[in-house]
N, CA, C and O atoms as a Tripos MOL2 file, in Angstrom:
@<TRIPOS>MOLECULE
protein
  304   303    76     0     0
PROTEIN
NO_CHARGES

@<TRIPOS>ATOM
      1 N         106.5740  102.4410   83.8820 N.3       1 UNK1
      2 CA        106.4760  100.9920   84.0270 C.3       1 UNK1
      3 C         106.2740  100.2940   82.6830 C.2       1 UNK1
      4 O         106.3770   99.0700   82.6130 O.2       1 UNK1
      5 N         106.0030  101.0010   81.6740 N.am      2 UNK2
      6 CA        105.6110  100.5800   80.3060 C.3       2 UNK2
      7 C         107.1960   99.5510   79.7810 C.2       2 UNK2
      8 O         107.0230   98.8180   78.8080 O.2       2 UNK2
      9 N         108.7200   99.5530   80.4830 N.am      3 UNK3
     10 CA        109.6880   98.9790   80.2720 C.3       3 UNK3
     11 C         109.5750   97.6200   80.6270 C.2       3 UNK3
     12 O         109.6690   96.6110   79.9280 O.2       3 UNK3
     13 N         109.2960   97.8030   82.1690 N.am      4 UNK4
     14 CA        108.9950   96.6580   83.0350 C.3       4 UNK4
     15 C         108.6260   96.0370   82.0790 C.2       4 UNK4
     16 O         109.3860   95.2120   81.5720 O.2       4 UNK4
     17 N         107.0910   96.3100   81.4650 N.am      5 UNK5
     18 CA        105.8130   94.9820   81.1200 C.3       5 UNK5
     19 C         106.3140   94.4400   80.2540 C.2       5 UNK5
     20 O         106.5860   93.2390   80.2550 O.2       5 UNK5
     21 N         106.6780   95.7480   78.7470 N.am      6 UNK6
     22 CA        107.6600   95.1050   78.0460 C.3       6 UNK6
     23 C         108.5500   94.1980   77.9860 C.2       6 UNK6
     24 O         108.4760   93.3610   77.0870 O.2       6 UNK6
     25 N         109.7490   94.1530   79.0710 N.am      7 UNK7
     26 CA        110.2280   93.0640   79.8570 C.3       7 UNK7
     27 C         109.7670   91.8260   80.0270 C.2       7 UNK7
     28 O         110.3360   90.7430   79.8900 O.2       7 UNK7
     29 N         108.8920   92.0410   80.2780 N.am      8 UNK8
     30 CA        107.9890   90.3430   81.2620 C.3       8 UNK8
     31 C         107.2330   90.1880   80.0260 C.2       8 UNK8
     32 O         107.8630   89.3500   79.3820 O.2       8 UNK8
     33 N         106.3070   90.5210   79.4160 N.am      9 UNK9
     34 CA        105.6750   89.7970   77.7810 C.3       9 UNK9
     35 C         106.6120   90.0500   77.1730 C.2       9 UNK9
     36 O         106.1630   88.9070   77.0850 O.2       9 UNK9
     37 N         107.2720   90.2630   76.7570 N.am     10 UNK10
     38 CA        108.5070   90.0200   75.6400 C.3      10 UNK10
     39 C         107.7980   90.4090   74.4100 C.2      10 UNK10
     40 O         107.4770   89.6480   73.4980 O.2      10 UNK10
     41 N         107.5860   91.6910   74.4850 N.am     11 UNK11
     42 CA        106.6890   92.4440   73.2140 C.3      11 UNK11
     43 C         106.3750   94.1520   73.6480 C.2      11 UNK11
     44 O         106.0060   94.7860   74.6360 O.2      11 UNK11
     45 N         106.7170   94.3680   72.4570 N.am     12 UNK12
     46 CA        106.7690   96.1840   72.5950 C.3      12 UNK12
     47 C         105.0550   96.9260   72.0220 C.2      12 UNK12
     48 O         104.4470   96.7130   70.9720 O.2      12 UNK12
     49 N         104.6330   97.9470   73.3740 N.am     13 UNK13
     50 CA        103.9000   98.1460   73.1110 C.3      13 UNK13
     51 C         103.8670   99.2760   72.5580 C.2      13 UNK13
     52 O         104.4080  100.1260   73.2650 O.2      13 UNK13
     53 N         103.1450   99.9790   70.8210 N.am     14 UNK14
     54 CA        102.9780  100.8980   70.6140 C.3      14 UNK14
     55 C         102.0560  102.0270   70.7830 C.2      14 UNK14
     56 O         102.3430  103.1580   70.3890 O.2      14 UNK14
     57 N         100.8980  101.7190   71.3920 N.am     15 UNK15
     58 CA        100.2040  102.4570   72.3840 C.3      15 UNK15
     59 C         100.5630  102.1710   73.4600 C.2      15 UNK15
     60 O         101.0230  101.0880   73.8230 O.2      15 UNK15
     61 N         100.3540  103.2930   74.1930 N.am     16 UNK16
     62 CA        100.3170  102.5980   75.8340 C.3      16 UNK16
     63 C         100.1200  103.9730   76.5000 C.2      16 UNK16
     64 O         100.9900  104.8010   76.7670 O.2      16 UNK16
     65 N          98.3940  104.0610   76.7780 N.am     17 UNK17
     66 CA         97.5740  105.1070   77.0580 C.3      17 UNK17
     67 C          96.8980  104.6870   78.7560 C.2      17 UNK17
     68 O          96.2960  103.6810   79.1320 O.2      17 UNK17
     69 N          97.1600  105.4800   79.2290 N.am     18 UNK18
     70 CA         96.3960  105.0900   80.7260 C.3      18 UNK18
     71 C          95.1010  105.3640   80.4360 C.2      18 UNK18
     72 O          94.9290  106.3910   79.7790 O.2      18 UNK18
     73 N          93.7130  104.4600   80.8730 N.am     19 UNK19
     74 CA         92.4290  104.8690   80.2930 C.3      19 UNK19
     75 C          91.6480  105.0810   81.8760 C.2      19 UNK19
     76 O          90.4560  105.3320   82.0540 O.2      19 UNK19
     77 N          92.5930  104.9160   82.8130 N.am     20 UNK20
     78 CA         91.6500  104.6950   83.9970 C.3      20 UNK20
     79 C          92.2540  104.4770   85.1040 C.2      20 UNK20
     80 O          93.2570  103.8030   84.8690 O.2      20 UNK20
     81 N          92.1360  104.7340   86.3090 N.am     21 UNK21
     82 CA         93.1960  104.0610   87.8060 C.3      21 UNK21
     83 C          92.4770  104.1310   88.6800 C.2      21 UNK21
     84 O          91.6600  105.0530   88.6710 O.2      21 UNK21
     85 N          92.4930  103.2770   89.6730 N.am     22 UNK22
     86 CA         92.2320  103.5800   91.1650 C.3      22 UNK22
     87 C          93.2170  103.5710   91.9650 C.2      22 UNK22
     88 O          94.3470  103.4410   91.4930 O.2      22 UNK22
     89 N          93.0890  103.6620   92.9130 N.am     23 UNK23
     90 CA         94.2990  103.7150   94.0580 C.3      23 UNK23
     91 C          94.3470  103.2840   95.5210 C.2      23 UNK23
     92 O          93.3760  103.6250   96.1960 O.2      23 UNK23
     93 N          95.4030  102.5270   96.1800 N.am     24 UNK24
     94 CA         94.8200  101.5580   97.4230 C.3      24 UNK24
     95 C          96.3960  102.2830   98.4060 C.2      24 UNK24
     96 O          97.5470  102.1970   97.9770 O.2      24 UNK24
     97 N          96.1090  102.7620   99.3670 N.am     25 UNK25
     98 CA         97.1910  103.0640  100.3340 C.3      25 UNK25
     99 C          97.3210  102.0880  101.4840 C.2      25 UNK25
    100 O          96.5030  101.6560  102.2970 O.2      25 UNK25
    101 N          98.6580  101.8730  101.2840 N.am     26 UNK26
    102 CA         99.5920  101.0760  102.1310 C.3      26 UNK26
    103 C         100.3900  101.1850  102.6190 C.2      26 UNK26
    104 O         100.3290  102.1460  103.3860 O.2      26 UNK26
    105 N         101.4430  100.5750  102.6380 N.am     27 UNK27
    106 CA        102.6230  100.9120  103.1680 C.3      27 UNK27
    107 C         103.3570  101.5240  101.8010 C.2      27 UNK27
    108 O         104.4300  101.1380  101.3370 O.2      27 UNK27
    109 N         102.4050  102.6920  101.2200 N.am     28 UNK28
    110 CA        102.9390  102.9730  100.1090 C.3      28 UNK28
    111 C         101.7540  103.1210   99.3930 C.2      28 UNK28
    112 O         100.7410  102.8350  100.0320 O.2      28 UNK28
    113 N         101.6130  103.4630   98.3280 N.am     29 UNK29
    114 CA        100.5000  103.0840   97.3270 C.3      29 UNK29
    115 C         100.2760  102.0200   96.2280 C.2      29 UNK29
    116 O         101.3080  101.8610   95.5760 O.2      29 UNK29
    117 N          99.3070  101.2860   95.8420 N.am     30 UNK30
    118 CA         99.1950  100.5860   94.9270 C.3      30 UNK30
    119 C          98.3700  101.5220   94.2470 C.2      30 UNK30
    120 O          97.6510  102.2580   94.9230 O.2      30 UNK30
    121 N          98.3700  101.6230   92.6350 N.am     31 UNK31
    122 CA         97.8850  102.4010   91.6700 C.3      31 UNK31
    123 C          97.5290  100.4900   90.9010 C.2      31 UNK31
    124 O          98.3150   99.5440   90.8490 O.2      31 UNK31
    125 N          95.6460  100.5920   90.2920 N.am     32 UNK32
    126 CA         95.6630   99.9070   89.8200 C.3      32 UNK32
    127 C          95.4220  100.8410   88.5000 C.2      32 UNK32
    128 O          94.9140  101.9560   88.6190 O.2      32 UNK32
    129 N          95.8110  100.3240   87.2660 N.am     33 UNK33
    130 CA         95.8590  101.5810   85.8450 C.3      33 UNK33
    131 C          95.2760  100.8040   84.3220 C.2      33 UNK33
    132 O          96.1640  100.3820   83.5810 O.2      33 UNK33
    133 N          94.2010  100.6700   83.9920 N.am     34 UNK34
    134 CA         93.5150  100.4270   82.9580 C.3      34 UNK34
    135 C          94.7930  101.1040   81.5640 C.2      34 UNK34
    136 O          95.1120  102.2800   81.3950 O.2      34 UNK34
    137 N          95.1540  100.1920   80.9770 N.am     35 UNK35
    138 CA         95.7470  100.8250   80.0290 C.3      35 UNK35
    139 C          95.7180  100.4450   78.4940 C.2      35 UNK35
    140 O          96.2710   99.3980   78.1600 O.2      35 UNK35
    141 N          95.2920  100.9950   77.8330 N.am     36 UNK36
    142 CA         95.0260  100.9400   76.4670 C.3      36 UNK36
    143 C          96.1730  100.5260   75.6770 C.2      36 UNK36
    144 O          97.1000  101.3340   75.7330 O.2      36 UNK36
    145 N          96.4290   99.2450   74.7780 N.am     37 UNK37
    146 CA         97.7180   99.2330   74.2560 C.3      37 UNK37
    147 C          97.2630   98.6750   72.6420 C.2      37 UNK37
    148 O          97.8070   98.0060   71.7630 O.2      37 UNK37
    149 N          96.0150   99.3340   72.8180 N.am     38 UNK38
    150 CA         95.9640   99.4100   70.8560 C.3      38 UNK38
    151 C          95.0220   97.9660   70.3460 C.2      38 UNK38
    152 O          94.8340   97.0250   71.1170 O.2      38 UNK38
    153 N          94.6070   97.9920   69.2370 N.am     39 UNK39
    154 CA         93.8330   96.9330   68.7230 C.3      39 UNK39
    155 C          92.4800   96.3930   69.9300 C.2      39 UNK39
    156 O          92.2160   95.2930   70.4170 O.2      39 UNK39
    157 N          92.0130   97.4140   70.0420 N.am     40 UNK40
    158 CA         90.9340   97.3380   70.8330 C.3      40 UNK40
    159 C          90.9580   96.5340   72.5580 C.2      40 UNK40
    160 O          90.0240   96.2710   73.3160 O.2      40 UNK40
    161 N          92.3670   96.3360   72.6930 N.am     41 UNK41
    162 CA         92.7460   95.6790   73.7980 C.3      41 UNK41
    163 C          93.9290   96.6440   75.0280 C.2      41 UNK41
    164 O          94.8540   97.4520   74.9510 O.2      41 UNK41
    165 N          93.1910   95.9520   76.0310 N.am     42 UNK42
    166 CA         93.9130   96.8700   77.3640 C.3      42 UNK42
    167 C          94.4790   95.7420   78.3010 C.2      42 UNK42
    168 O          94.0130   94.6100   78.1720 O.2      42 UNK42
    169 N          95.6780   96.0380   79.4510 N.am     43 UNK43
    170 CA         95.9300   95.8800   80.2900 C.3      43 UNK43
    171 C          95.9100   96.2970   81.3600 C.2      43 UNK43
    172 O          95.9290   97.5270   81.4110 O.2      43 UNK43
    173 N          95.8670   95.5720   82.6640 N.am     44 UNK44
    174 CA         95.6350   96.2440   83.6370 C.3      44 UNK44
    175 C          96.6400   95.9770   84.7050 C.2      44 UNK44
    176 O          96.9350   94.8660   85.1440 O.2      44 UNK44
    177 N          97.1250   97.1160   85.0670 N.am     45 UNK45
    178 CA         98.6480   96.9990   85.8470 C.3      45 UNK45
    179 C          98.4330   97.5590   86.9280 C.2      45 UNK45
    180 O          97.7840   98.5960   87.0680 O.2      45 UNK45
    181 N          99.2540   96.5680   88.2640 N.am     46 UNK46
    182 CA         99.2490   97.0460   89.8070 C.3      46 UNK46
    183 C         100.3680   97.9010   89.7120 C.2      46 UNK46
    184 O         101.2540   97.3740   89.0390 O.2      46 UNK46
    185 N         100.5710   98.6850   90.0060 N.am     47 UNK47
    186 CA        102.2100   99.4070   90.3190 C.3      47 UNK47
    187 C         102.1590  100.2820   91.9490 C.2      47 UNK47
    188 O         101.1850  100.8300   92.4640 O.2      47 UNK47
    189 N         103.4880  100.1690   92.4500 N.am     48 UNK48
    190 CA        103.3560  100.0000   92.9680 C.3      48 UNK48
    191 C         104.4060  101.5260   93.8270 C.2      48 UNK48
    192 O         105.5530  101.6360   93.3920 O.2      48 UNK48
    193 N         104.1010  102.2480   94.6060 N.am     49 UNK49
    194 CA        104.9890  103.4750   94.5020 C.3      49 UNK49
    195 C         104.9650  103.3190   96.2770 C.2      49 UNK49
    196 O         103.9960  103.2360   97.0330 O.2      49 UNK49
    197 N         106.6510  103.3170   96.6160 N.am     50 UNK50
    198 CA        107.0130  103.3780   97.8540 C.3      50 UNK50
    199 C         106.8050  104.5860   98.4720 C.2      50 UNK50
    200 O         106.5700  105.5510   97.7450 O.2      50 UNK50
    201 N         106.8500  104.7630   99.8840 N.am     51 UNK51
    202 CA        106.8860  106.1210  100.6370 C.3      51 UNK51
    203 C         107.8210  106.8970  100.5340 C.2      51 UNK51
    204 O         108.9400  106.4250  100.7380 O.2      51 UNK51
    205 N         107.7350  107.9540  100.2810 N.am     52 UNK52
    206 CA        108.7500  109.0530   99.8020 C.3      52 UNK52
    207 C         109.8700  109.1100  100.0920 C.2      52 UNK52
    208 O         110.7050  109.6050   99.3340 O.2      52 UNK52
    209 N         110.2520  108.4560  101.6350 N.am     53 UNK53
    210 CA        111.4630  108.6720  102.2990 C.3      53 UNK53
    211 C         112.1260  107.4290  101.8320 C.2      53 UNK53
    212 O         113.2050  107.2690  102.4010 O.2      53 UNK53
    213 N         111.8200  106.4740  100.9550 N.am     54 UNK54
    214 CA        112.4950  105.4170  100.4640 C.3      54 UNK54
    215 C         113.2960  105.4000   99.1390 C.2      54 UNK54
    216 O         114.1790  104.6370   98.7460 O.2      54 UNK54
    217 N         112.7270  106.4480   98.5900 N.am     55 UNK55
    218 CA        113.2680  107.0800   97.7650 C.3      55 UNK55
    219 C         113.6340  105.6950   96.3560 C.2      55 UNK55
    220 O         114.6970  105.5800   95.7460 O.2      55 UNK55
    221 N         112.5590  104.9540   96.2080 N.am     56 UNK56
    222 CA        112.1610  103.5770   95.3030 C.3      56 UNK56
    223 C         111.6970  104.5130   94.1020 C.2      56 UNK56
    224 O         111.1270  105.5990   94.2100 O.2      56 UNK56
    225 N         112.1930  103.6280   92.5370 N.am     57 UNK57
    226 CA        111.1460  104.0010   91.5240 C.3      57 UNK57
    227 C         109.7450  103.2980   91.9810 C.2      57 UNK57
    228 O         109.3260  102.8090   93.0300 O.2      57 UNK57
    229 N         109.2050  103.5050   90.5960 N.am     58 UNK58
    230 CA        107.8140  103.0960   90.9130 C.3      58 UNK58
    231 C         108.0000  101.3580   90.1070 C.2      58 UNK58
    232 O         108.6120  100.9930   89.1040 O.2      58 UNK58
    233 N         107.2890  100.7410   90.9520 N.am     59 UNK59
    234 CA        107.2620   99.3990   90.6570 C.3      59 UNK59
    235 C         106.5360   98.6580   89.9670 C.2      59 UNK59
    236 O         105.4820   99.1160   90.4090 O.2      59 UNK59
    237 N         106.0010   97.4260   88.8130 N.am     60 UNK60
    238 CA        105.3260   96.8720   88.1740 C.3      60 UNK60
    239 C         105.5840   95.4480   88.9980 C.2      60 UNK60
    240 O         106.5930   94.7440   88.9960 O.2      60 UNK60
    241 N         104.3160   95.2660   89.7050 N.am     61 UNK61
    242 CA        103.7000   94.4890   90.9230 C.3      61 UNK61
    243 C         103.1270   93.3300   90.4070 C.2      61 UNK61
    244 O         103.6530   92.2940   90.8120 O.2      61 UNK61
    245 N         102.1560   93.2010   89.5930 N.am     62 UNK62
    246 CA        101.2800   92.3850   88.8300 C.3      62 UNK62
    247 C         100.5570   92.9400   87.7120 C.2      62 UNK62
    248 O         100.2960   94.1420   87.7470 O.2      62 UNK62
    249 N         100.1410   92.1420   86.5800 N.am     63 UNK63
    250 CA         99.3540   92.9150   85.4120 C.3      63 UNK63
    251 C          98.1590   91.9210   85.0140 C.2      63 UNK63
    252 O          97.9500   91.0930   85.9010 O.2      63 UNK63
    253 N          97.5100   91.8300   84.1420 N.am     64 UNK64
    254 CA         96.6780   91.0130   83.8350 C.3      64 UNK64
    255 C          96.0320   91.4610   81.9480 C.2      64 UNK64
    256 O          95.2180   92.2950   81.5520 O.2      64 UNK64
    257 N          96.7990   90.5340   81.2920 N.am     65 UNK65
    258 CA         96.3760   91.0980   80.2310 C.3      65 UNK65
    259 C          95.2250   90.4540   79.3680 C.2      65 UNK65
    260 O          94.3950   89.7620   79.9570 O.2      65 UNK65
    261 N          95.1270   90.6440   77.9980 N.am     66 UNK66
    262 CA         93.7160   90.6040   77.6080 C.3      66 UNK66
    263 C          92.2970   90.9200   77.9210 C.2      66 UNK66
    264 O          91.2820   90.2840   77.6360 O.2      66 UNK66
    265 N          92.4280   91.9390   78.5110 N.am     67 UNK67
    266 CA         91.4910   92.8320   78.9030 C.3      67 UNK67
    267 C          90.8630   93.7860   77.4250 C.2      67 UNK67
    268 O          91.4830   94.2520   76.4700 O.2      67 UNK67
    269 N          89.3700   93.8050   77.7700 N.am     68 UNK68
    270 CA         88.8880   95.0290   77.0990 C.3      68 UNK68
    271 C          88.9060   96.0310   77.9920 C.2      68 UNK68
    272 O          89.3870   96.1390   79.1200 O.2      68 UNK68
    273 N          88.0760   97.0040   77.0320 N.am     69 UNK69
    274 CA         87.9610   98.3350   77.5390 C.3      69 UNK69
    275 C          86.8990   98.5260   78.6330 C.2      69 UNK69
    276 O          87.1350   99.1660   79.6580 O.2      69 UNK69
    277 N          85.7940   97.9810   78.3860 N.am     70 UNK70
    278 CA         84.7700   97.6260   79.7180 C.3      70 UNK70
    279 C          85.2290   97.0730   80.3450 C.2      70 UNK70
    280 O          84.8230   97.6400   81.3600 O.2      70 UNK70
    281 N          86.1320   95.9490   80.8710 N.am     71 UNK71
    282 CA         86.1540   95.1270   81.9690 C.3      71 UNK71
    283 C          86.4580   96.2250   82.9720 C.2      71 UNK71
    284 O          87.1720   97.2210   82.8530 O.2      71 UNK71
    285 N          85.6760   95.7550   84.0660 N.am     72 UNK72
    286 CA         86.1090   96.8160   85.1840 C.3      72 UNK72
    287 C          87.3140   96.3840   86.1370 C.2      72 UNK72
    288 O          87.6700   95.2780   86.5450 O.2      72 UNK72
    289 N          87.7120   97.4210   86.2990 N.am     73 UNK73
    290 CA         89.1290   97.7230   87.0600 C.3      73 UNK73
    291 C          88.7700   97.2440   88.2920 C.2      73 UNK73
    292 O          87.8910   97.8830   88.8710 O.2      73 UNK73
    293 N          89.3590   96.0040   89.0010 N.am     74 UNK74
    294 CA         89.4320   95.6950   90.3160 C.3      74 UNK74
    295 C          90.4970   95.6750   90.8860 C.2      74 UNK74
    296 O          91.4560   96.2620   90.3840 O.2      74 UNK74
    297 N          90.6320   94.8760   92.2970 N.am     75 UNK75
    298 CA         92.1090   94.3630   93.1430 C.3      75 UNK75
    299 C          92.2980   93.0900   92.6080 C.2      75 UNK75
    300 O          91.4530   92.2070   92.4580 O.2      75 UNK75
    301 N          93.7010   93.0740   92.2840 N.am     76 UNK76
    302 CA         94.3860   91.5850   92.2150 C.3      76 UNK76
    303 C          95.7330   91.4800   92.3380 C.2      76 UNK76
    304 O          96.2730   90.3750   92.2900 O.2      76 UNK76
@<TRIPOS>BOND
     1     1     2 1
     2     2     3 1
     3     3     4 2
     4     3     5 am
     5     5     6 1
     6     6     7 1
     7     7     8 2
     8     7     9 am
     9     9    10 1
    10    10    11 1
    11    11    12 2
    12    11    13 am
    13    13    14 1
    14    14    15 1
    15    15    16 2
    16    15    17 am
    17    17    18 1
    18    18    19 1
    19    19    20 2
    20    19    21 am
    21    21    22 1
    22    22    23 1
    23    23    24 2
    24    23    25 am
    25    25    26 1
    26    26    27 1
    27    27    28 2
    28    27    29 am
    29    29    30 1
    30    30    31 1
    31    31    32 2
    32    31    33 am
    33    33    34 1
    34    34    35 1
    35    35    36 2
    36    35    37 am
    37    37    38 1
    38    38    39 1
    39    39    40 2
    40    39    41 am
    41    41    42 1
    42    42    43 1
    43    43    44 2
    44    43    45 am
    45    45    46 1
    46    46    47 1
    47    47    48 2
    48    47    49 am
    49    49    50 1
    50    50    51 1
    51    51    52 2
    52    51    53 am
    53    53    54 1
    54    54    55 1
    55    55    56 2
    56    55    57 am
    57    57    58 1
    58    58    59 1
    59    59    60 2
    60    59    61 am
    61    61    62 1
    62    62    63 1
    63    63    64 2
    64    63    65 am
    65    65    66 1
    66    66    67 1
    67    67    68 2
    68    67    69 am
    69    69    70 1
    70    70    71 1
    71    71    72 2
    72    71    73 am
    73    73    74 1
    74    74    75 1
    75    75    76 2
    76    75    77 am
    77    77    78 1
    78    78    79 1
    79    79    80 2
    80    79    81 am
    81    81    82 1
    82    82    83 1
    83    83    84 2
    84    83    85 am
    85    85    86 1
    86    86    87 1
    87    87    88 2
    88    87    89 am
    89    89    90 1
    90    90    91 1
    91    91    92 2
    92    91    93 am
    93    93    94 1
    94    94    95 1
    95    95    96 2
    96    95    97 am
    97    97    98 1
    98    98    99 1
    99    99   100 2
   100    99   101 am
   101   101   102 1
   102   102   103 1
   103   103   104 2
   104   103   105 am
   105   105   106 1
   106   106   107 1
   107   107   108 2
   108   107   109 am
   109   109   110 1
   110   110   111 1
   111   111   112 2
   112   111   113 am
   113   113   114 1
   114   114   115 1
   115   115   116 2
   116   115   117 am
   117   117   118 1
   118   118   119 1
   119   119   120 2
   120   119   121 am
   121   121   122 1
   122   122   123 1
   123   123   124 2
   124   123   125 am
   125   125   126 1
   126   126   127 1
   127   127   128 2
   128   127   129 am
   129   129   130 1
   130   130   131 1
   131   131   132 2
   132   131   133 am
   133   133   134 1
   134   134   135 1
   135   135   136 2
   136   135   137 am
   137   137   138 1
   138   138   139 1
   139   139   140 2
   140   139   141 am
   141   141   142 1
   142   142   143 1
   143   143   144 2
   144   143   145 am
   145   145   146 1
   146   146   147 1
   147   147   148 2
   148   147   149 am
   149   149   150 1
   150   150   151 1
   151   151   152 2
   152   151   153 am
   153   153   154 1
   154   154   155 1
   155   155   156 2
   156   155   157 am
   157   157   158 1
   158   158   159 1
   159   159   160 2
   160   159   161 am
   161   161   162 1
   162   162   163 1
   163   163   164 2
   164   163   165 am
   165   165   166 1
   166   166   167 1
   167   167   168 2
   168   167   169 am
   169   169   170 1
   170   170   171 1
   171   171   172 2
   172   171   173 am
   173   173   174 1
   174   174   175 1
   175   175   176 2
   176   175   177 am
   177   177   178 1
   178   178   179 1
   179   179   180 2
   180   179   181 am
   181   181   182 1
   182   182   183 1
   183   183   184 2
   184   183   185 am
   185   185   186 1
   186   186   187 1
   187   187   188 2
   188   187   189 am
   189   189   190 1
   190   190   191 1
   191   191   192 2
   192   191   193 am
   193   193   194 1
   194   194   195 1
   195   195   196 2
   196   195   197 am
   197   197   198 1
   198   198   199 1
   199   199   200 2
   200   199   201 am
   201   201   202 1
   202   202   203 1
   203   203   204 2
   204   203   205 am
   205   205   206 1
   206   206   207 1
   207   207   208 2
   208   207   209 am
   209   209   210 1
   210   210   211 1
   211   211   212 2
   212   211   213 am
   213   213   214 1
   214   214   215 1
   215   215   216 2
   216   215   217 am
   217   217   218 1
   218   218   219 1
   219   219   220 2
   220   219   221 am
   221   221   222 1
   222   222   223 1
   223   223   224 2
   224   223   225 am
   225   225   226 1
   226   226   227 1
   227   227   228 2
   228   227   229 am
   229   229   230 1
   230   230   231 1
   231   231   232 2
   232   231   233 am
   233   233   234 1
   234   234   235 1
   235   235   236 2
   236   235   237 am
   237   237   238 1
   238   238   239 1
   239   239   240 2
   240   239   241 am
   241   241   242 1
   242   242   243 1
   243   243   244 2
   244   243   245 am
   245   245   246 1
   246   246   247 1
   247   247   248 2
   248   247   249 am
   249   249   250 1
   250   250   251 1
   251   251   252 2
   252   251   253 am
   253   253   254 1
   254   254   255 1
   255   255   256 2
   256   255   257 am
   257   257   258 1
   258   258   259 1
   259   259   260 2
   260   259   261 am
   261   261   262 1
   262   262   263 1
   263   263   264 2
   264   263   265 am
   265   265   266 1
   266   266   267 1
   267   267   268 2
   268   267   269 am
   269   269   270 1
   270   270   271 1
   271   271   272 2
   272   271   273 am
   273   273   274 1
   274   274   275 1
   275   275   276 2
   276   275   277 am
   277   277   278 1
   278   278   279 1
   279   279   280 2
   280   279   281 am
   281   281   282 1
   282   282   283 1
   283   283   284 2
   284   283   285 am
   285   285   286 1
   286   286   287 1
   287   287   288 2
   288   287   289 am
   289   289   290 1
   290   290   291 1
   291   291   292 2
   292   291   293 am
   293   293   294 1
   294   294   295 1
   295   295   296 2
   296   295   297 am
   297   297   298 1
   298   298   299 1
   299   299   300 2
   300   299   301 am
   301   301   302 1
   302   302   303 1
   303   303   304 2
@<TRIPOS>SUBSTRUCTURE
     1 UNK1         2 RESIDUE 1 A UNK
     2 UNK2         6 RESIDUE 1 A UNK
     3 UNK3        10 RESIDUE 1 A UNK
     4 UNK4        14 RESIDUE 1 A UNK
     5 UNK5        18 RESIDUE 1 A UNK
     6 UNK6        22 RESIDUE 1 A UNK
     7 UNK7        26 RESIDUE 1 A UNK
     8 UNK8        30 RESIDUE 1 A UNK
     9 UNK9        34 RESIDUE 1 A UNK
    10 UNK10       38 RESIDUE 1 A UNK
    11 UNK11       42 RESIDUE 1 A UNK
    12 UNK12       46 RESIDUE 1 A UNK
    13 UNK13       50 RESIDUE 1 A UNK
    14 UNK14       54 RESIDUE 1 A UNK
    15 UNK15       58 RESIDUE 1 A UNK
    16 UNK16       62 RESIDUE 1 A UNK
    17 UNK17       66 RESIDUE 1 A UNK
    18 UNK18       70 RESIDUE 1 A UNK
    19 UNK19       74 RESIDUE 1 A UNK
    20 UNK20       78 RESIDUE 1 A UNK
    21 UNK21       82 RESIDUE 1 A UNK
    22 UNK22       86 RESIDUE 1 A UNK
    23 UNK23       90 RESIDUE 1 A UNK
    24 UNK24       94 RESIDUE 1 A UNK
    25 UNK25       98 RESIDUE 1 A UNK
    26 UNK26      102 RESIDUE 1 A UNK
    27 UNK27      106 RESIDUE 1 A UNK
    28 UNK28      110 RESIDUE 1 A UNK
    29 UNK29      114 RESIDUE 1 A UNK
    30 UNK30      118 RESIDUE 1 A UNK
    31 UNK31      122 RESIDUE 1 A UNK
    32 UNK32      126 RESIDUE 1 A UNK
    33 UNK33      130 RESIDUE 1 A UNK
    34 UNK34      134 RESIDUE 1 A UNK
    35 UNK35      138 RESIDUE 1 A UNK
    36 UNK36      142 RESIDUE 1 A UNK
    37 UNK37      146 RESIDUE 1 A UNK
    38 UNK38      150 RESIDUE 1 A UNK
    39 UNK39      154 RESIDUE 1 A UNK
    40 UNK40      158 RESIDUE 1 A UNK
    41 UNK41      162 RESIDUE 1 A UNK
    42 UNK42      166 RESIDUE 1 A UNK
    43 UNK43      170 RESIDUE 1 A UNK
    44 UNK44      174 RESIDUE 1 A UNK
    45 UNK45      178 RESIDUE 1 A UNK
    46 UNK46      182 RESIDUE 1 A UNK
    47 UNK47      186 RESIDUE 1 A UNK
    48 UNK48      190 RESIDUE 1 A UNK
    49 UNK49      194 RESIDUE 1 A UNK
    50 UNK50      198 RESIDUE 1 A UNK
    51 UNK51      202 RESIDUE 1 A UNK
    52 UNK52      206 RESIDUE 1 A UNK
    53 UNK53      210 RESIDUE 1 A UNK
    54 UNK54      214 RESIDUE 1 A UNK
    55 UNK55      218 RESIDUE 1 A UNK
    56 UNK56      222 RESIDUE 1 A UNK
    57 UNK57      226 RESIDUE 1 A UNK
    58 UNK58      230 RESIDUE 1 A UNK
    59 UNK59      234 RESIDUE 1 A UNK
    60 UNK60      238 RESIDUE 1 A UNK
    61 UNK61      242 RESIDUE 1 A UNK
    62 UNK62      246 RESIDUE 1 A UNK
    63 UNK63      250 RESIDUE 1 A UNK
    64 UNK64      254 RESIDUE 1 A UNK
    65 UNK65      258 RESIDUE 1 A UNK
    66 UNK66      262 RESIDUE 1 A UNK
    67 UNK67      266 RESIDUE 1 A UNK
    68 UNK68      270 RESIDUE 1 A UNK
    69 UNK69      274 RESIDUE 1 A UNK
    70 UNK70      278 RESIDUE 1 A UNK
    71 UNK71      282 RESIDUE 1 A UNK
    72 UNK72      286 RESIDUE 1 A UNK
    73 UNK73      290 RESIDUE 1 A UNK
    74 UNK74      294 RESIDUE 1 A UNK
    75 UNK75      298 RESIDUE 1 A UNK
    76 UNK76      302 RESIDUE 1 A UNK
């Protein structure tokens, strides 16, 4: 999904370290993923992975950036 975000901020990230995830089941899974993208700053990305028999990549749902490294990982 690191293309996606790229995509949508219109800026290339040269880190881009997963630091953390939770996970919410649905009609599919939502993965929420703490991700480290350098200069002491993180994003935090919904993605979003269909049921197997759908045979979908994995999706970039919502993100929320300017995040540190403490902020804790919620739903949004």
């Amino acid at each position: 999904v690191k293309s996606q975000l790229e995509e949508k901020e219109n800026q290339k990230f040269p880190v881009f370290k997963a630091v953390s995830y939770k996970s919410q089941v649905v009609a599919g899974t939502n993965f929420f993923i703490k991700v480290d993208v350098g200069d002491e700053k993180c994003v935090h990305l919904r993605v979003f992975r269909s049921l197997p028999h759908e045979n979908q990549p994995l999706a970039l749902h919502a993100y929320q950036t300017n995040k540190a490294k403490q902020d804790e990982l919620t739903y949004f």
